[in-house]
Each structure stands twice: as C-alpha cells, then as structure tokens.
OpenMM code with the backbone's topology and positions (N, CA, C; nanometers):
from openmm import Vec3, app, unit

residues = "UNK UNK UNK UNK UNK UNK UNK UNK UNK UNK UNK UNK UNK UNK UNK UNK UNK UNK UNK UNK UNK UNK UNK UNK UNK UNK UNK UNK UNK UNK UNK UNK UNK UNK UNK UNK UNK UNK UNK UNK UNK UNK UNK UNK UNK UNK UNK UNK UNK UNK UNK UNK UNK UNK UNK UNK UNK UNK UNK UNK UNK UNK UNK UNK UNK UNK UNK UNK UNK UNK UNK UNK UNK UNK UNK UNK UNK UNK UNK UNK UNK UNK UNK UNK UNK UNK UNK UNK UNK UNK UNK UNK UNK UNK UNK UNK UNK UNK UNK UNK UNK UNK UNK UNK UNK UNK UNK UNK UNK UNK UNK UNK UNK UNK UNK UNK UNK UNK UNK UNK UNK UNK UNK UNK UNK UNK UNK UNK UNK UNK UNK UNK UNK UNK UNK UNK UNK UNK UNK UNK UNK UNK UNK UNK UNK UNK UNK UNK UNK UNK UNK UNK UNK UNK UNK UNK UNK UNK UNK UNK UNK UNK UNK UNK UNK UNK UNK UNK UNK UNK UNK UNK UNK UNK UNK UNK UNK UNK UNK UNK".split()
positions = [
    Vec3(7.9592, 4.8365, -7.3799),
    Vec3(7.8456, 4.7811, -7.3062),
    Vec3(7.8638, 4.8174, -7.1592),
    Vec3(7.7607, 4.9088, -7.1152),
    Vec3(7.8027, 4.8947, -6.9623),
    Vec3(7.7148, 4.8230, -6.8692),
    Vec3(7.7566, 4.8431, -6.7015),
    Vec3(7.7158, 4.7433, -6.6262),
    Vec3(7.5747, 4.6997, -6.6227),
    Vec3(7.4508, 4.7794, -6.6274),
    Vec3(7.3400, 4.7483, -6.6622),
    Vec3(7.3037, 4.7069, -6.7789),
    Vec3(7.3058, 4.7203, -6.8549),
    Vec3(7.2616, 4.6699, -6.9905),
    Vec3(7.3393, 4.5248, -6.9693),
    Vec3(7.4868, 4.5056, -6.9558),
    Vec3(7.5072, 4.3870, -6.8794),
    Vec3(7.4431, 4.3029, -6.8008),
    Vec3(7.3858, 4.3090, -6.7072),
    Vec3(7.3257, 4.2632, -6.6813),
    Vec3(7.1937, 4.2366, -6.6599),
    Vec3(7.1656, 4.3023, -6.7714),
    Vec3(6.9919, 4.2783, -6.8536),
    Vec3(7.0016, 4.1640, -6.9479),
    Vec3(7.1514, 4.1723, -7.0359),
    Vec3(7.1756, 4.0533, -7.1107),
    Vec3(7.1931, 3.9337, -7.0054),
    Vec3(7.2024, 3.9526, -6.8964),
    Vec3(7.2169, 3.8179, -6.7989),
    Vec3(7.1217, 3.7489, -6.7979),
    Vec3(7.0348, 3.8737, -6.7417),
    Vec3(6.9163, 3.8332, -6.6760),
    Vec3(6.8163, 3.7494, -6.8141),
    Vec3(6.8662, 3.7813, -6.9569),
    Vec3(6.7757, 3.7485, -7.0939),
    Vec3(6.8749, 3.5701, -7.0627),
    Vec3(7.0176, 3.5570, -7.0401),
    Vec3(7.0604, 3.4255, -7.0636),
    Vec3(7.0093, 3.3277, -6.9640),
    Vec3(6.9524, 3.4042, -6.8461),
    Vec3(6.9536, 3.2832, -6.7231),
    Vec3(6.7760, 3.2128, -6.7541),
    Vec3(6.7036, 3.3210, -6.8581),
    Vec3(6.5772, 3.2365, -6.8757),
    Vec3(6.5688, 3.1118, -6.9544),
    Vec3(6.6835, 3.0747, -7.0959),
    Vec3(6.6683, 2.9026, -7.1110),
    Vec3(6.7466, 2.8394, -6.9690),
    Vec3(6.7822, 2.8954, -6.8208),
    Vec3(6.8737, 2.8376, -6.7425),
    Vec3(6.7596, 2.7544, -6.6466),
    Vec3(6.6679, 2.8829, -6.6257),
    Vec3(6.5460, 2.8423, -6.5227),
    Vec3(6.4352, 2.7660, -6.5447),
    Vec3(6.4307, 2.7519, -6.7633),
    Vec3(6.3427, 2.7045, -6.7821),
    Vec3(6.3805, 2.5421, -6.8154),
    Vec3(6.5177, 2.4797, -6.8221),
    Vec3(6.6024, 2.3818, -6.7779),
    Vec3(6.5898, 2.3556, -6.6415),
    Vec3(6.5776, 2.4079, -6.5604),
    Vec3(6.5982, 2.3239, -6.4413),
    Vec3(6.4448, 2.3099, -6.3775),
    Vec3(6.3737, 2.3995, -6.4335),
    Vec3(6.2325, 2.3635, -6.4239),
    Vec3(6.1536, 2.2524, -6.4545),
    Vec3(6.1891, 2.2405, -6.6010),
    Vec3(6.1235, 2.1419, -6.6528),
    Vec3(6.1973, 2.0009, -6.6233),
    Vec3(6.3382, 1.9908, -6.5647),
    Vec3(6.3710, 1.8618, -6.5782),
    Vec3(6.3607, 1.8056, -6.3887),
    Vec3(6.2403, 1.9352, -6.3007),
    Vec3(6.1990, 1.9011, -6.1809),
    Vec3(6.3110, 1.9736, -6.1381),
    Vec3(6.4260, 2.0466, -6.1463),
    Vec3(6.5137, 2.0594, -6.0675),
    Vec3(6.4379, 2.2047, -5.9570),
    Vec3(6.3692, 2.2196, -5.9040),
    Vec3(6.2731, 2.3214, -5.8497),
    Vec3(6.3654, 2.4268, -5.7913),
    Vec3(6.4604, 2.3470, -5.6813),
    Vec3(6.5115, 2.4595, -5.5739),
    Vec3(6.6114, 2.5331, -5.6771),
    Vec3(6.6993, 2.4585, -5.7458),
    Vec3(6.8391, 2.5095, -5.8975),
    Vec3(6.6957, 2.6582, -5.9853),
    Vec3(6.5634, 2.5679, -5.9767),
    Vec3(6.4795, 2.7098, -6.0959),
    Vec3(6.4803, 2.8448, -6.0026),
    Vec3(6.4413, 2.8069, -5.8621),
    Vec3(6.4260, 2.9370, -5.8395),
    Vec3(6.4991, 2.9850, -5.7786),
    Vec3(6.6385, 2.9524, -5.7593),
    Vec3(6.7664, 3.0113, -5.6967),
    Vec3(6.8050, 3.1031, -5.8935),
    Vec3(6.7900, 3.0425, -5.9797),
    Vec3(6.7730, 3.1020, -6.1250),
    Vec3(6.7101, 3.2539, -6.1272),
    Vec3(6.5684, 3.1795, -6.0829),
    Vec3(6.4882, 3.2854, -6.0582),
    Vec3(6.4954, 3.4243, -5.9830),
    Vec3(6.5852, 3.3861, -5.9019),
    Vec3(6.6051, 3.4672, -5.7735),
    Vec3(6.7179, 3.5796, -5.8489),
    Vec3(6.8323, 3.4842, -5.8993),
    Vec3(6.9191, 3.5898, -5.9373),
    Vec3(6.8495, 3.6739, -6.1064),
    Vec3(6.7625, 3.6238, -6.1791),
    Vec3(6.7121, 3.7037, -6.2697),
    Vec3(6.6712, 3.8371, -6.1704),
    Vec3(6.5731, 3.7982, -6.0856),
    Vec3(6.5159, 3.9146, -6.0270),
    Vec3(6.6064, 4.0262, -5.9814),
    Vec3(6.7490, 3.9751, -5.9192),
    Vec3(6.8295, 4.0470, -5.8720),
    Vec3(6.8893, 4.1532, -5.9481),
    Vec3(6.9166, 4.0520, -6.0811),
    Vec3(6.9940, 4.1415, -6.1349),
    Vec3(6.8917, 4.2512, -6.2384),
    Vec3(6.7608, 4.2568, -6.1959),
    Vec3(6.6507, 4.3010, -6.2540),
    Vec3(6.6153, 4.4548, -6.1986),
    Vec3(6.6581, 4.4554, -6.0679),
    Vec3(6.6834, 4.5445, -5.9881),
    Vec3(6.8200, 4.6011, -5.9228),
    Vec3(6.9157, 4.5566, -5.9654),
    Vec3(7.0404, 4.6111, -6.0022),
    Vec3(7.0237, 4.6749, -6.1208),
    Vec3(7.0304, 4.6116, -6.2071),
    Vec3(7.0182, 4.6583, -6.3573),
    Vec3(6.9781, 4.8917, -6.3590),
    Vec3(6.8462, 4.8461, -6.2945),
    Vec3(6.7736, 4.9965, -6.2899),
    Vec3(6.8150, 5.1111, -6.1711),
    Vec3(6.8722, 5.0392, -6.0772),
    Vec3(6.9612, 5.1225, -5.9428),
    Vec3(7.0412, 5.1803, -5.9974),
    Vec3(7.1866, 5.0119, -6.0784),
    Vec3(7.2839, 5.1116, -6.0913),
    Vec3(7.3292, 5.2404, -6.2410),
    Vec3(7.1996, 5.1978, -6.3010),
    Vec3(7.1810, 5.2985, -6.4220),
    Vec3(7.1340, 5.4161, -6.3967),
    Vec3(7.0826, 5.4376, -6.2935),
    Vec3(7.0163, 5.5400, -6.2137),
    Vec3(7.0875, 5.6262, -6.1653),
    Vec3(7.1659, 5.5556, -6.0845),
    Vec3(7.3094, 5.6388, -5.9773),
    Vec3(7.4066, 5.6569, -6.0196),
    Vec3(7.4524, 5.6036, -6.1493),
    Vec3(7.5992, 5.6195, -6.2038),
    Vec3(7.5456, 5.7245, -6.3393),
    Vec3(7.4259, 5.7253, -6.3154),
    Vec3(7.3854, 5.8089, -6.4997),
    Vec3(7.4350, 5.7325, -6.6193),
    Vec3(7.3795, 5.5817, -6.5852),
    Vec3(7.3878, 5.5409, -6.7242),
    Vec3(7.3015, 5.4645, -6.8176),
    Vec3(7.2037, 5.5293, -6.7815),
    Vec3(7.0755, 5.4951, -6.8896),
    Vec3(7.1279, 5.5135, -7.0011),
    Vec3(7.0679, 5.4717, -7.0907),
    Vec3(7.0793, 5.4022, -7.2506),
    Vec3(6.9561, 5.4025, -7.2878),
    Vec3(6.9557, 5.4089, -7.4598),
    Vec3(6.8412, 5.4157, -7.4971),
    Vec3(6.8043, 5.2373, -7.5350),
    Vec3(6.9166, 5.1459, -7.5323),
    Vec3(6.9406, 5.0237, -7.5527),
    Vec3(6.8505, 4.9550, -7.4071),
    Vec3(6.9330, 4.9961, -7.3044),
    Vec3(6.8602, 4.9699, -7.1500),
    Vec3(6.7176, 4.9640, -7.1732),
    Vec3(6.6596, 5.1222, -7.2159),
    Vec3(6.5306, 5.1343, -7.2147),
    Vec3(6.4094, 5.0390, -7.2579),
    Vec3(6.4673, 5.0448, -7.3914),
    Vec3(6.4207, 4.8617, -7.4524),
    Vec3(6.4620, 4.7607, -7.4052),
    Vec3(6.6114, 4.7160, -7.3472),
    Vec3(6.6122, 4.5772, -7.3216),
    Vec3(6.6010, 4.5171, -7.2093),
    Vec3(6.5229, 4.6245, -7.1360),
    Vec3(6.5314, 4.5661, -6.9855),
    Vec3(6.3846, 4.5320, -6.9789),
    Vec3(6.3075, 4.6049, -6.9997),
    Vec3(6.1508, 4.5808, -6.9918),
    Vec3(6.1435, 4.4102, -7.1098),
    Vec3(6.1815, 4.4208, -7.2149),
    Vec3(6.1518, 4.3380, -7.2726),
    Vec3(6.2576, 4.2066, -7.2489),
    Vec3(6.3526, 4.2283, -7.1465),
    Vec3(6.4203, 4.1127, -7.0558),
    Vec3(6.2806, 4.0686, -7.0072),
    Vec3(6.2193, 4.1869, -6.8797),
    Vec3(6.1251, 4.0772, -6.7931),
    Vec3(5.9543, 4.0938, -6.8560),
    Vec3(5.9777, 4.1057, -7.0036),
    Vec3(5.8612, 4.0082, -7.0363),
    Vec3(5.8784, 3.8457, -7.0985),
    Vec3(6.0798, 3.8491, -7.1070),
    Vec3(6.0478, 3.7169, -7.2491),
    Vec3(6.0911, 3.6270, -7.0573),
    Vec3(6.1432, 3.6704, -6.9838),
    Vec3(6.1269, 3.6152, -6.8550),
    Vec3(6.0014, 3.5894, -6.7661),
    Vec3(5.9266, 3.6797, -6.7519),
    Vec3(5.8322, 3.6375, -6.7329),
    Vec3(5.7145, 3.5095, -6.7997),
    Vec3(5.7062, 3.5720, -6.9568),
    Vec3(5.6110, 3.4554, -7.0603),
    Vec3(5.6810, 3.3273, -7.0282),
    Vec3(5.8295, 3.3453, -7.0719),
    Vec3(5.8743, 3.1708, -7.0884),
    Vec3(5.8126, 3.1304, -6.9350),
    Vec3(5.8203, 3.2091, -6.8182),
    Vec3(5.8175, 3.1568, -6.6657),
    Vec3(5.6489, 3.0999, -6.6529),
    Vec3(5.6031, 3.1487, -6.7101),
    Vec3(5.4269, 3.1456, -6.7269),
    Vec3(5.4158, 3.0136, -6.8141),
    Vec3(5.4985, 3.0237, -6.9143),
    Vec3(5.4584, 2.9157, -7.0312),
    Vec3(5.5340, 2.7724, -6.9932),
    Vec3(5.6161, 2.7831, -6.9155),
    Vec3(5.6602, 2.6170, -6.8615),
    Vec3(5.5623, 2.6186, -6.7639),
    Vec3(5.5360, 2.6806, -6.6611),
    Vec3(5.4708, 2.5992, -6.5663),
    Vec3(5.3195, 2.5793, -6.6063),
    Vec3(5.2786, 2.6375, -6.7112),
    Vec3(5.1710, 2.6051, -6.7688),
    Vec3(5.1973, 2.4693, -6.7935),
    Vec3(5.2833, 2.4173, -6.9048),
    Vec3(5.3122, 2.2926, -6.9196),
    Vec3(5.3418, 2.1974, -6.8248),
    Vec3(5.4163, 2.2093, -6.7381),
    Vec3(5.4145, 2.1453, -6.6004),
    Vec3(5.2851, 2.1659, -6.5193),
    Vec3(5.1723, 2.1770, -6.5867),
    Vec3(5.1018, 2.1575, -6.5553),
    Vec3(5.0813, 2.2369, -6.3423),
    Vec3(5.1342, 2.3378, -6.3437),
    Vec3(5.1367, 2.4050, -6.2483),
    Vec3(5.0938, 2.5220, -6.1718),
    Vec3(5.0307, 2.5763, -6.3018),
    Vec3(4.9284, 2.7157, -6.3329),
    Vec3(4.8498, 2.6721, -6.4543),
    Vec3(4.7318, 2.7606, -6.3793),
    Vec3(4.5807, 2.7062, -6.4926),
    Vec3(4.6483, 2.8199, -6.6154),
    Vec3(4.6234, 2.7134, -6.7221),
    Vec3(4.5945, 2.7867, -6.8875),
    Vec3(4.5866, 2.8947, -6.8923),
    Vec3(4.4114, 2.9581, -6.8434),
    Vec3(4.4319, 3.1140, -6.8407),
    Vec3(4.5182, 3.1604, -6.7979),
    Vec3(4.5437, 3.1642, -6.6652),
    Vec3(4.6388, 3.2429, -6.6154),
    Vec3(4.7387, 3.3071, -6.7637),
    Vec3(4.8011, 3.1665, -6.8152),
    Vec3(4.9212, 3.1988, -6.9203),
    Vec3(4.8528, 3.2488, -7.0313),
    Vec3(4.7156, 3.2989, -7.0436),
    Vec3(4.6212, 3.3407, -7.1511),
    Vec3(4.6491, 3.4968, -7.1221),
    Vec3(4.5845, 3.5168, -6.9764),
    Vec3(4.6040, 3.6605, -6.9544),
    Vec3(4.7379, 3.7082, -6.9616),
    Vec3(4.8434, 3.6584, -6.9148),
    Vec3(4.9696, 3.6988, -6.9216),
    Vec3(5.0301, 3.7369, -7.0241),
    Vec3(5.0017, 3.6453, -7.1067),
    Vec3(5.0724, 3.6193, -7.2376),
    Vec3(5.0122, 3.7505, -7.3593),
    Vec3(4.8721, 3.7543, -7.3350),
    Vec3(4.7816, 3.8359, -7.3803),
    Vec3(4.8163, 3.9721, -7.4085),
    Vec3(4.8402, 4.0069, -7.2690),
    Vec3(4.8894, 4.1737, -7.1731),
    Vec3(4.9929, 4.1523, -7.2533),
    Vec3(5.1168, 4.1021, -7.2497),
    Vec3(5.2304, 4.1211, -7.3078),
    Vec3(5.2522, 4.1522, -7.4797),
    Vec3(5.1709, 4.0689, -7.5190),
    Vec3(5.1713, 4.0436, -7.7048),
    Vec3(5.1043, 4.2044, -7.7202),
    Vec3(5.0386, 4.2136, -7.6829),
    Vec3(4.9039, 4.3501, -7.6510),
    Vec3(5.0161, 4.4568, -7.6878),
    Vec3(5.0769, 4.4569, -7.5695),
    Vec3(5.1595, 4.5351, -7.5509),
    Vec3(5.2913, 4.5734, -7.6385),
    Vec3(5.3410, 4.4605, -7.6766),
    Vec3(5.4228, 4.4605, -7.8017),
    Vec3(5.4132, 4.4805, -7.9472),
    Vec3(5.2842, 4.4428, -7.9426),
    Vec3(5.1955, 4.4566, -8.1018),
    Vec3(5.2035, 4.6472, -8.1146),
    Vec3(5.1300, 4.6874, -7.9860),
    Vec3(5.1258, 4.8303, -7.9786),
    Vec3(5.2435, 4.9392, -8.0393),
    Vec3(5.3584, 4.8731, -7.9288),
    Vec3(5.4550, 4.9529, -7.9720),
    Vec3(5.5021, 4.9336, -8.1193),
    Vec3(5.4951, 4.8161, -8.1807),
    Vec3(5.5538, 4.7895, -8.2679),
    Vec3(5.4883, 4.8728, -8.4317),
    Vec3(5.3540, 4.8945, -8.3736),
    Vec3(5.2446, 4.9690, -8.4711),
    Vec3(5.3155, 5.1005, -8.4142),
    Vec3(5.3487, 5.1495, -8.3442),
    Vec3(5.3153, 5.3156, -8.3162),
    Vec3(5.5029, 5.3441, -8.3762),
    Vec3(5.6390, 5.2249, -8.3900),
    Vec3(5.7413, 5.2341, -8.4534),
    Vec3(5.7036, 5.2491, -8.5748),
    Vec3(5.5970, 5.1625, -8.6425),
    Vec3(5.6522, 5.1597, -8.8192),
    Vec3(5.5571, 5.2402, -8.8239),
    Vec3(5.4133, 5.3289, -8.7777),
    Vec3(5.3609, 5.4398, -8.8196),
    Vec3(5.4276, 5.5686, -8.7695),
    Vec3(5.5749, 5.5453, -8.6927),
    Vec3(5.6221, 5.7001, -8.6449),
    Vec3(5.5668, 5.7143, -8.5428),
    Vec3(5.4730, 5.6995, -8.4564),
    Vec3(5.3844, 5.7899, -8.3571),
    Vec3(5.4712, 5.7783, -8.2392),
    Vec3(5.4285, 5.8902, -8.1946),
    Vec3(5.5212, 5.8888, -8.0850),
    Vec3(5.4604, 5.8009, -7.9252),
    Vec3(5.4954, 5.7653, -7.8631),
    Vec3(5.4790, 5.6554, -7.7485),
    Vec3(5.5801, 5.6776, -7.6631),
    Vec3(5.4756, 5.6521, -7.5212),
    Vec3(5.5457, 5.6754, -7.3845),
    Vec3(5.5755, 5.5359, -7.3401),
    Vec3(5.6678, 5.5269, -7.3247),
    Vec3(5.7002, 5.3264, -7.2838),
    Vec3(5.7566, 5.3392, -7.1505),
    Vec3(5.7670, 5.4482, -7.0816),
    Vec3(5.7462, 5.4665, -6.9409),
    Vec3(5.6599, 5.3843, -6.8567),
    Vec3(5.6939, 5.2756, -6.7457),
    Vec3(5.6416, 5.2083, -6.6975),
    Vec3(5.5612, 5.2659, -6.6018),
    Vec3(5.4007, 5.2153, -6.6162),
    Vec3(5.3530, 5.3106, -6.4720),
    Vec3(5.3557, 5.2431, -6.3618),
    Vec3(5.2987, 5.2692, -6.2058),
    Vec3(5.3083, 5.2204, -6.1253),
    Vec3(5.2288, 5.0747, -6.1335),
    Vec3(5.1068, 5.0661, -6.2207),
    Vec3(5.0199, 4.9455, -6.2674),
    Vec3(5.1267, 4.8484, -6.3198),
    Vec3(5.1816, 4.8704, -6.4279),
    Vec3(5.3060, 4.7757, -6.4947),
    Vec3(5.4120, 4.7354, -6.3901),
    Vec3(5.4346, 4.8615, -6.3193),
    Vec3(5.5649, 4.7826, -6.2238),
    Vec3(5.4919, 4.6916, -6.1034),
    Vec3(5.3939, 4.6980, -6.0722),
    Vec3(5.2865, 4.6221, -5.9539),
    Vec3(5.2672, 4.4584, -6.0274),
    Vec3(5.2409, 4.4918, -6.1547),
    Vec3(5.2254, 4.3651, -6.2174),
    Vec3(5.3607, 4.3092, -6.2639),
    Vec3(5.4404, 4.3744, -6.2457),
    Vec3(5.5476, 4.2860, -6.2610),
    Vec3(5.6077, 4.2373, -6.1536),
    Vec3(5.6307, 4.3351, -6.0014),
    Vec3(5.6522, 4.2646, -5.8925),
    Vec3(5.5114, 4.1374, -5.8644),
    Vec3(5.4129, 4.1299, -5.8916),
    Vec3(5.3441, 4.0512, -5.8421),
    Vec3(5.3307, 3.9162, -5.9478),
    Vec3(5.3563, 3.9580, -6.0784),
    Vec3(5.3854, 3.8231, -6.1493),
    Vec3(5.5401, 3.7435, -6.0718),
    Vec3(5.6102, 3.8152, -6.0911),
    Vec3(5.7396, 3.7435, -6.0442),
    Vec3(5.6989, 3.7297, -5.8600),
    Vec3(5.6616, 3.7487, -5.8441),
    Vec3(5.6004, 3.7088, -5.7100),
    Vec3(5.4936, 3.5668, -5.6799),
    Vec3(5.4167, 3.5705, -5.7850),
    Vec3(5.3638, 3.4468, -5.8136),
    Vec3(5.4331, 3.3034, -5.8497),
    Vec3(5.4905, 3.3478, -5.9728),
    Vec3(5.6055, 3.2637, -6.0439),
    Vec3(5.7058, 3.2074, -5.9258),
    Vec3(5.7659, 3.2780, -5.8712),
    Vec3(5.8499, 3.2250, -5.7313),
    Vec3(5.7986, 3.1423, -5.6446),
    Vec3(5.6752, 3.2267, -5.5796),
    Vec3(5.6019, 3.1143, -5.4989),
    Vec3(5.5518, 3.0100, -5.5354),
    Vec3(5.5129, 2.9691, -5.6638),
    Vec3(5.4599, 2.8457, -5.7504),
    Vec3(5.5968, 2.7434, -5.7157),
    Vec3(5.6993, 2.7988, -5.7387),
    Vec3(5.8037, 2.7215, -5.7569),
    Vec3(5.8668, 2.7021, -5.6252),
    Vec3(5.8399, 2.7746, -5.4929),
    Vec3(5.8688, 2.7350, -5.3901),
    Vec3(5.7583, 2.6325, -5.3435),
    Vec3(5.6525, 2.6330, -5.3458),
    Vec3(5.5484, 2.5282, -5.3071),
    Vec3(5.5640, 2.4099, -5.3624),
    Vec3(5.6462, 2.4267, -5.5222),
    Vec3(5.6041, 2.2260, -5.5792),
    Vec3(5.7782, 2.2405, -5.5331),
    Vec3(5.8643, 2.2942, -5.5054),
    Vec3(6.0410, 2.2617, -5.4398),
    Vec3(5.9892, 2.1892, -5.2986),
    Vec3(5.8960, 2.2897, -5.2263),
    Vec3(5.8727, 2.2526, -5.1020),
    Vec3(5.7716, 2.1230, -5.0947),
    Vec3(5.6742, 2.0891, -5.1702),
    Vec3(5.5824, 2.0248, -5.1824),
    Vec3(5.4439, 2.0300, -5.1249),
    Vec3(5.4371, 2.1859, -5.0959),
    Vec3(5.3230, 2.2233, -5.0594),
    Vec3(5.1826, 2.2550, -5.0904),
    Vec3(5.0626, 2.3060, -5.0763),
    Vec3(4.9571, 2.3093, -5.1316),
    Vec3(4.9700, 2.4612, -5.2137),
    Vec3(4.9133, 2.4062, -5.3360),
    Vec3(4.9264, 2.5774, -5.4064),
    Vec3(4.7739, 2.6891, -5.4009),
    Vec3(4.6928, 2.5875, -5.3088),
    Vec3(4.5781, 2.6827, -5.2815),
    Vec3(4.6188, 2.7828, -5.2150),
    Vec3(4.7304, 2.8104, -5.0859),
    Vec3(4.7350, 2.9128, -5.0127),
    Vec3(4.7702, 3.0575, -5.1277),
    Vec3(4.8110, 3.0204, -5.2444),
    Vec3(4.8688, 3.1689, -5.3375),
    Vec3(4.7444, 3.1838, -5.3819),
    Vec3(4.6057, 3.1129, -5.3907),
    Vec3(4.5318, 3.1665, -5.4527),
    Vec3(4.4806, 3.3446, -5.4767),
    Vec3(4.4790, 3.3853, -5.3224),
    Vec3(4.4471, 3.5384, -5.3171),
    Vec3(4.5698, 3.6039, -5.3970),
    Vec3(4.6920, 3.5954, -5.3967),
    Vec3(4.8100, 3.6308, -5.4586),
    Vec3(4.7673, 3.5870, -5.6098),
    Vec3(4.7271, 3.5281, -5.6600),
    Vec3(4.6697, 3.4983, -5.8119),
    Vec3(4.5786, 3.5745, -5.8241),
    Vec3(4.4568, 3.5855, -5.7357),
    Vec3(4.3388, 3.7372, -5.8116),
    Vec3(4.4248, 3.8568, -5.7803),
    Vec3(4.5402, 3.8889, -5.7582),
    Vec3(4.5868, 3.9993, -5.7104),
    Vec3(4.6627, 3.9686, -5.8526),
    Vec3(4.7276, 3.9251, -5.8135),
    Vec3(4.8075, 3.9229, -6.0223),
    Vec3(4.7528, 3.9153, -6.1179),
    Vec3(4.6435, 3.8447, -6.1113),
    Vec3(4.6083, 3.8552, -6.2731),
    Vec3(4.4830, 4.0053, -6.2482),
    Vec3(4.4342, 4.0643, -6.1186),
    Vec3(4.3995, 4.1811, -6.1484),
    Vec3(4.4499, 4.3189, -6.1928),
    Vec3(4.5844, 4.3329, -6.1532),
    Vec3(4.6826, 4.4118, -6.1672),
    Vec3(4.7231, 4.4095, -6.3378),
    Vec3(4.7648, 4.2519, -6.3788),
    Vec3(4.8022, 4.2290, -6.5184),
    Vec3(4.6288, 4.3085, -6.6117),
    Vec3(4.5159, 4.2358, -6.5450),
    Vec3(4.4448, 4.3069, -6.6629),
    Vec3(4.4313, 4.4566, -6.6638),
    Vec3(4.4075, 4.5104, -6.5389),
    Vec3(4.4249, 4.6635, -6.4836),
    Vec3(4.5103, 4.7654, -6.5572),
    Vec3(4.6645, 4.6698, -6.5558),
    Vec3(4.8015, 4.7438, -6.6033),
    Vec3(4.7223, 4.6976, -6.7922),
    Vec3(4.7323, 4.6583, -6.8555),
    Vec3(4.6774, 4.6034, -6.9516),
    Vec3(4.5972, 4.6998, -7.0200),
    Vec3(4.4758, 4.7228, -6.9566),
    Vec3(4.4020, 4.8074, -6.9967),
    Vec3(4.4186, 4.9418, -6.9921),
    Vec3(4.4859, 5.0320, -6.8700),
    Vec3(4.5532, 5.1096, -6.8673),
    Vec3(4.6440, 5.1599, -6.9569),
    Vec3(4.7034, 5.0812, -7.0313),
    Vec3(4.8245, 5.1198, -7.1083),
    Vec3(4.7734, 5.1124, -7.2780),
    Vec3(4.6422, 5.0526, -7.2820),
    Vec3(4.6193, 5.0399, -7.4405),
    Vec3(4.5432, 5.1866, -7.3799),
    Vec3(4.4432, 5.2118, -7.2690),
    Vec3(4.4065, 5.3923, -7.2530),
    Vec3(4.4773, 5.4731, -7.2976),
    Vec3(4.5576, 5.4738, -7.2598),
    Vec3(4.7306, 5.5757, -7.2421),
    Vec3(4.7602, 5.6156, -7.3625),
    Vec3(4.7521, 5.4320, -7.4329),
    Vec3(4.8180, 5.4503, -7.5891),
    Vec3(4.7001, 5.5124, -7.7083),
    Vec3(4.5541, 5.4874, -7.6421),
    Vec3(4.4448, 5.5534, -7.7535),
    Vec3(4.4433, 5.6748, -7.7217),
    Vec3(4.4870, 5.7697, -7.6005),
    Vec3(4.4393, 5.8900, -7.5478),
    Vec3(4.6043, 5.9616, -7.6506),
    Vec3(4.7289, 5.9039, -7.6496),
    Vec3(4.8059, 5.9708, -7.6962),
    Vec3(4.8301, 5.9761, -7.8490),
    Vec3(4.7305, 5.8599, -7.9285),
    Vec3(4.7241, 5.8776, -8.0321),
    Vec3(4.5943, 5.9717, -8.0926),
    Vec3(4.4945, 5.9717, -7.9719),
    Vec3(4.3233, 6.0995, -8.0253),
    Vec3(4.4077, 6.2217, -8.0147),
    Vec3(4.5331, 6.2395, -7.9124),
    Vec3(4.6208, 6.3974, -7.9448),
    Vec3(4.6824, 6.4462, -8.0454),
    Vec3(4.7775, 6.3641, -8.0624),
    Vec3(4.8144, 6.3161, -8.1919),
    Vec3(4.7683, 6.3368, -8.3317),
    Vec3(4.6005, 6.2767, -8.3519),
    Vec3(4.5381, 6.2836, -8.4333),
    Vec3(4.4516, 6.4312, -8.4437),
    Vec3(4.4652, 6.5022, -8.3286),
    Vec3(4.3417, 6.6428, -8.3186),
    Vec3(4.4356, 6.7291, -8.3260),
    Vec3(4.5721, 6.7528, -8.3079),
    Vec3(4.6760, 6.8276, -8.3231),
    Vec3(4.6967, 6.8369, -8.4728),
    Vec3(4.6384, 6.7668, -8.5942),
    Vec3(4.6779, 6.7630, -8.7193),
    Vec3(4.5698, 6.8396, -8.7658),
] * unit.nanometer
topology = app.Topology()
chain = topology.addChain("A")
for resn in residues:
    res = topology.addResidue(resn, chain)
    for name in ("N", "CA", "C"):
        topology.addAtom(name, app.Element.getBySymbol(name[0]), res)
C-alpha cells in the first residue's frame, strides 16, 4: 500500500469521524475533521503525481473517497436540518448518476473515461467549500444567508458537471456503437 492510496483510506475513515462530531453538535471537532479529509485529499493526488505512484486502485479510490465524503457530508446536515433537502437531492443525484453509469459501462465492457474534468473538479472544490462554510457558520453561529450566492454556484457547477459527464458518457458510447 503506498502513501497515497494511504491516505485516501484516511480520508474514507475520518467520514464516520466528521459525521460523529457533527451530529452530536461538536461543530469546530467536524470541521477541523473536515479540514484534514480535504488535506489529505490533496496530498493524496500531489504526492502520487511527483513520486510516480499512481495506481489503478488510487484511480478508483480516491474519487469515490470524495463522493462517499461528500454524500454522507450533504446527508447529515440535511438531517441537522442545515441545508435544504434539494440541495442533498441534487448532490446525491449527480453522484448515484454517476456511479450507476460507470457501473453499466463495467458489466457491459464499454470502455469509459473516468478522468475528472475541470466541471467535476470545480464541483468538488465548491461542494467541499460549501460543506465547510455551513459548518463554520452554525460553529460560529452565524447567518447562513451570506453562502447563499456560494450555493447557486454549487449546485450550478454540480448540475453543469452532471450533465456534462452523462454527454461525455452518451457521445463515447454513439462511437463505440458506429465503430461496430
């Protein structure tokens, strides 16, 4: 196991950590949680990068680190009553979407680009950008209207990246299919 993939498995253990200290109010303990998921979220892809040690393990378990991090992060504060429903509708949506996809294009063989585009990585800095600030405002006890513009910016990006990627995935399966 090396150091990234290491700490992709971190970053998968610290989400029952954040979603514990969330729910039992502990706010500033969730997003100091939070903080180091992210960290080691971006370690993870640096130092696999610079040392040449991508994996085909990495490839899968890092993206699907910061979706079961992200959903669970969406799906408590839904329950804490802290983000509107949709929000965790669209989120949750984009993600299943997205997993259903790949999981059809594994057991039919097809081949698939799971290359993140700049849309996916925007929506993922800006979900975890949301998620943080939610949790710095009820730590701090502040008003959560000021993230509102930061919310049409995330959930535009999430449907954007969303739609984009089921494109991607119908345009590489009409090749696919006209090549036969």
């Amino acid at each position: 196991m090396n150091i990234p993939n290491s700490l992709t498995i971190l970053r998968i253990l610290l989400i029952p950590v954040y979603v514990g200290f969330m729910t039992y109010g502990r706010y500033g303990a969730g997003l100091v949680t939070l903080l180091c998921a992210g960290i080691t979220d971006a370690l993870d892809g640096l130092i696999a990068r610079k040392t040449n040690q991508r994996t085909k393990l990495g490839e899968i378990l890092d993206p699907l680190a910061d979706k079961l991090l992200l959903i669970s992060s969406f799906l408590t504060l839904a329950v804490l009553h802290l983000v509107p429903s949709w929000v965790v509708i669209v989120v949750v949506s984009r993600d299943v979407m997205l997993l259903l996809g790949t999981a059809v294009a594994h057991v039919t063989n097809s081949s698939i680009d799971i290359t993140p585009t700049w849309l996916g990585k925007g929506t993922t800095l800006f979900q975890l950008a949301y998620v943080g600030l939610v949790g710095f405002t009820v730590w701090h006890g502040s008003q959560q209207r000021s993230l509102f513009p930061l919310l049409l910016l995330m959930v535009s990006f999430t449907l954007a990246s969303g739609l984009h990627y089921l494109y991607r995935g119908y345009r590489r399966t009409q090749a696919a299919g006209s090549s036969h």
